[in-house]
C-alpha positions in Angstrom: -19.0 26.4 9.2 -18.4 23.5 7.4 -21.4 20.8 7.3 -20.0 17.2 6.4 -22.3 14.7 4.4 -23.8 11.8 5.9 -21.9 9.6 3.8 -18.9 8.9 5.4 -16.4 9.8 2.1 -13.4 7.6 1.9 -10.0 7.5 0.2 -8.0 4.9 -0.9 -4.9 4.8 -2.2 -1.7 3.1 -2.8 -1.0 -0.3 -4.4 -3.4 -3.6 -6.2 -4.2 -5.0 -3.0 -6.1 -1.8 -2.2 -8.8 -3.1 -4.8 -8.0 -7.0 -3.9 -6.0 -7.6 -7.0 -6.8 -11.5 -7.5 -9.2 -12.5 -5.5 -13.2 -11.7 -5.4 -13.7 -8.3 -5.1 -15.6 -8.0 -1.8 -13.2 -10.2 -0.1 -10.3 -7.5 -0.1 -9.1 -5.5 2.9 -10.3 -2.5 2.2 -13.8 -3.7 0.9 -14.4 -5.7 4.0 -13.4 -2.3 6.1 -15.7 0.0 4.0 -18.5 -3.1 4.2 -18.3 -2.7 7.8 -18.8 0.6 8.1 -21.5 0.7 5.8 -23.8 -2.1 7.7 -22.7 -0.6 10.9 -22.5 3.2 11.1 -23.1 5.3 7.7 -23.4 5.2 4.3 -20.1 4.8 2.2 -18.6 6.7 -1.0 -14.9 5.6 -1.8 -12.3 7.1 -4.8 -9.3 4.7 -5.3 -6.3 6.2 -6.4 -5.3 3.1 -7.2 -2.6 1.8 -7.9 -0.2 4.6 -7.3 3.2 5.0 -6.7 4.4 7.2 -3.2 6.0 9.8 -5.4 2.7 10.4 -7.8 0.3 10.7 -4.5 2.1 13.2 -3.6 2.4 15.5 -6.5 -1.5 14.7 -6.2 -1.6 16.3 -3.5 0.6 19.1 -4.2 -1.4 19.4 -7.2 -4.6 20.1 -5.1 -4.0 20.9 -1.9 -7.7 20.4 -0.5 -7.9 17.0 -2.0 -7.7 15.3 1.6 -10.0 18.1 3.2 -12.9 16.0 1.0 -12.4 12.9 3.0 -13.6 11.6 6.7 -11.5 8.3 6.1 -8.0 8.1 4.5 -6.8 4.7 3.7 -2.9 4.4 2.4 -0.8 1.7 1.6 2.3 2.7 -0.3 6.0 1.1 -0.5 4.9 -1.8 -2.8 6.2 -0.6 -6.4 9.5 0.7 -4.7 10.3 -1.9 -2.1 10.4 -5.2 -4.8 13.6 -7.4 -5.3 16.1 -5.3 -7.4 19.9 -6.5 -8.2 22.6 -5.8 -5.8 24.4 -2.9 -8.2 20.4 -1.4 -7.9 20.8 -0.7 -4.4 23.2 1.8 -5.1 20.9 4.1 -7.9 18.3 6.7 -7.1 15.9 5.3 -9.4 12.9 3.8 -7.1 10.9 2.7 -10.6 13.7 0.1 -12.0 11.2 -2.2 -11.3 8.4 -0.1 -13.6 8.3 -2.8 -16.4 7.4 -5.6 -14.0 3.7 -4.2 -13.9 3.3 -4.0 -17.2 0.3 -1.8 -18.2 -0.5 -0.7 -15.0 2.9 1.5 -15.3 1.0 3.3 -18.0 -1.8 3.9 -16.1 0.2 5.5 -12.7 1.9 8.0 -14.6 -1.2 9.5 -15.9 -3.4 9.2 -12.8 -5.0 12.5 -11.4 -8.5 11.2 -11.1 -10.3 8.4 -9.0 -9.7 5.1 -10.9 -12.3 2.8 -12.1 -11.5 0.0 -9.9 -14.6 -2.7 -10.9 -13.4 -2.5 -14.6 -9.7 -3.0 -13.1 -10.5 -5.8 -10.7 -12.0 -7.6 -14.0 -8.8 -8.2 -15.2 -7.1 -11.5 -14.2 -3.6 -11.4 -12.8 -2.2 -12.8 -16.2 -3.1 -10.3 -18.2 -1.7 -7.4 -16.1 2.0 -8.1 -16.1 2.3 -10.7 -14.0 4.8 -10.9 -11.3 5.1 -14.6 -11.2 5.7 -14.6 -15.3 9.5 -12.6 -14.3 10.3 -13.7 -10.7 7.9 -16.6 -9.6 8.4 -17.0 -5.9 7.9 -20.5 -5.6 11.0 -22.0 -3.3 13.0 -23.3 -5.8 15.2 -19.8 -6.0 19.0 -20.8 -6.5 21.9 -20.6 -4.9 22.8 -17.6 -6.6 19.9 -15.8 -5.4 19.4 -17.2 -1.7 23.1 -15.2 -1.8 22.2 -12.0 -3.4 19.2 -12.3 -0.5 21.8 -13.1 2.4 24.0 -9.7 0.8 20.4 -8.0 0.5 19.1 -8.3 4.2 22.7 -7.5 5.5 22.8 -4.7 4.0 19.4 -3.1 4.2 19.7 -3.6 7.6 23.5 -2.4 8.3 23.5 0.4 5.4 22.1 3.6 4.1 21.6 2.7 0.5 21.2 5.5 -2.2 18.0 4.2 -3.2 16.3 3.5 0.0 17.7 7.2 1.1 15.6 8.0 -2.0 12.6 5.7 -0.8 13.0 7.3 2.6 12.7 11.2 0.9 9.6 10.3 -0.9 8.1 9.0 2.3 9.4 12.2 4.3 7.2 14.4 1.3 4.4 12.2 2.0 3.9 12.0 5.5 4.8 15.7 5.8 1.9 16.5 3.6 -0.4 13.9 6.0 0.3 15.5 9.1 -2.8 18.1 9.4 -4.9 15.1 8.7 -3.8 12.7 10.9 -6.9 12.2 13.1 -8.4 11.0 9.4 -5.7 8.7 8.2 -4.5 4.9 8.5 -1.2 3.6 6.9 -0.5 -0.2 5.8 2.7 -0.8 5.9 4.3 -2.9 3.1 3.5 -6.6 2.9 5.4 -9.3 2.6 6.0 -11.9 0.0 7.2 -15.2 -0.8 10.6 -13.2 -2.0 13.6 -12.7 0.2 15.4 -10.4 -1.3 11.7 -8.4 -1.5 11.3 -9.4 2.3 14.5 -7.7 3.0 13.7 -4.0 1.4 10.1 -4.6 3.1 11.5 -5.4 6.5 13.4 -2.3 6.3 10.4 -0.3 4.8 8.4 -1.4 7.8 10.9 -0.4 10.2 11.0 3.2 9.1 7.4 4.0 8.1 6.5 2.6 11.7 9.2 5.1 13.6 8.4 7.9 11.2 4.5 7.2 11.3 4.9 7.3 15.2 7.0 10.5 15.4 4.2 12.8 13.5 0.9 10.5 15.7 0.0 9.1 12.9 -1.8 5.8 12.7 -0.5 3.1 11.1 -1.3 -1.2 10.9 1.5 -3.4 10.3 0.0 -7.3 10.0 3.5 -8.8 8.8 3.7 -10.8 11.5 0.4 -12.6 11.1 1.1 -13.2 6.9 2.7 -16.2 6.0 4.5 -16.3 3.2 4.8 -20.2 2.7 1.8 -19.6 0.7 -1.2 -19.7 3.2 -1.4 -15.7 3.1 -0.6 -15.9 -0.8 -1.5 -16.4 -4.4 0.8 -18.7 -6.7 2.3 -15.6 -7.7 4.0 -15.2 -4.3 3.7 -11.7 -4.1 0.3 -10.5 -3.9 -2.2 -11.4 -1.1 -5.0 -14.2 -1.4 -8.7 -13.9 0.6 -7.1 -15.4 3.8 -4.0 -13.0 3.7 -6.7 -10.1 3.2 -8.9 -11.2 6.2 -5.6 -10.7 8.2 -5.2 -7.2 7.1 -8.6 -6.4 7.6 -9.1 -7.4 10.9 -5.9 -5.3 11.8 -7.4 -2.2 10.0 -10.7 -2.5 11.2 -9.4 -1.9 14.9 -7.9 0.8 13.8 -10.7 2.8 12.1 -12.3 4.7 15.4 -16.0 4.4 15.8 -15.1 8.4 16.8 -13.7 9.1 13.5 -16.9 8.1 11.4 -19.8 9.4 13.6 -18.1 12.8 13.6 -18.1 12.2 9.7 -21.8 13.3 9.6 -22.0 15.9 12.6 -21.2 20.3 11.7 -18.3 21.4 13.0 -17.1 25.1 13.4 
């Protein structure tokens, strides 16, 4: 027999915007989800493993097999750290982290996670004292010619082209939802977000595109609120890469609709 708590226990994982990198705390995605739930069926308890790379969750998991049998509520939104703007010789390397140094201490702090993180100490930290995107590639409209090309070549070819590094995006993805599939009445995937960055847009596009067909083919659920972000930014911070309080309600009311009533109220009943 196994006897669940009344507290419906939730995990959350995958990039900043999981613990609303930014903006007030209570006004991210996530938060307003697990605030609903809270006020409207049963008592809350979430770990963020947070932020984390694709590849780490799931040595996590190998690491621990019954980690997700602690959970009624799995909340993952991965793709962020290994779909960001690279140069065009990039495409063609295995290495998903050439972007590691762009995040600064938080790099530090992914390669050593194996525990919930402490997200109400990391929220307390502004965006410019984290490794800010917008200090290396500020997304801001004014982006030369140069680059509008290298974005032009970038889209083309995510689209048209099996590149060696999103092959090896693609295998980490295949490890991870592999691993989800026993759990898949307990689990909802975010896709990748957009930015204000085209070239970023590009390798997002393309992540989107295959998480959704490969989500689909093992039943597993999955939100994807591209279409109602804009990234002129409305949906944005001045960084142009990372989410502000209206780009977050979006999210949340596409995740929301996708948590089922069904799936919490069985949280706290004894099954055999």
């Amino acid at each position: 027999m196994k006897t669940f708590s009344p507290t419906c226990r939730v995990l959350v994982a995958g990039s900043c915007h999981t613990y609303a990198y930014g903006i007030p705390f209570e006004r991210g995605f996530v938060q307003r989800t697990l605030a609903n739930i809270d006020r409207v069926e049963q008592p809350v308890r979430a770990d963020y493993y947070t932020p984390l790379k694709i590849n780490q969750f799931v040595r996590l998991i190998q690491r621990d097999p019954a980690l997700l049998d602690n959970y009624d509520l799995i909340v993952l939104q991965f793709g962020h750290f290994e779909l960001l703007s690279r140069s065009f010789g990039h495409l063609f390397q295995t290495d998903t982290g050439v972007n590691a140094g762009i995040y600064g201490a938080y790099n530090a702090i992914m390669d050593v996670q194996t525990t919930p993180s402490d997200v109400n100490s990391m929220h307390t930290r502004l965006p410019n004292k984290c490794g800010p995107i917008a200090d290396n590639r500020r997304a801001n409209g004014s982006q030369s010619v140069g680059q509008h090309l290298r974005a032009w070549l970038a889209a083309t070819c995510v689209y048209g082209i099996p590149f060696p590094y999103l092959r090896q995006v693609a295998r980490q993805w295949h490890a991870l939802l592999d691993l989800l599939a026993e759990h898949r009445d307990r689990i909802v995937l975010v896709s990748p977000l957009p930015t204000a960055d085209p070239i970023t847009n590009s390798l997002r596009a393309w992540g989107r595109r295959w998480l959704r067909r490969e989500a689909g083919r093992r039943y597993l659920s999955i939100i994807d609120p591209a279409k109602e972000l804009r990234t002129d930014g409305a949906c944005l911070l001045a960084d142009g890469f990372h989410l502000n309080s209206r780009g977050h309600f979006l999210v949340y009311q596409a995740l929301r609709t996708a948590v089922p009533v069904q799936m919490l109220t069985n949280a706290a009943a004894t099954e055999a």
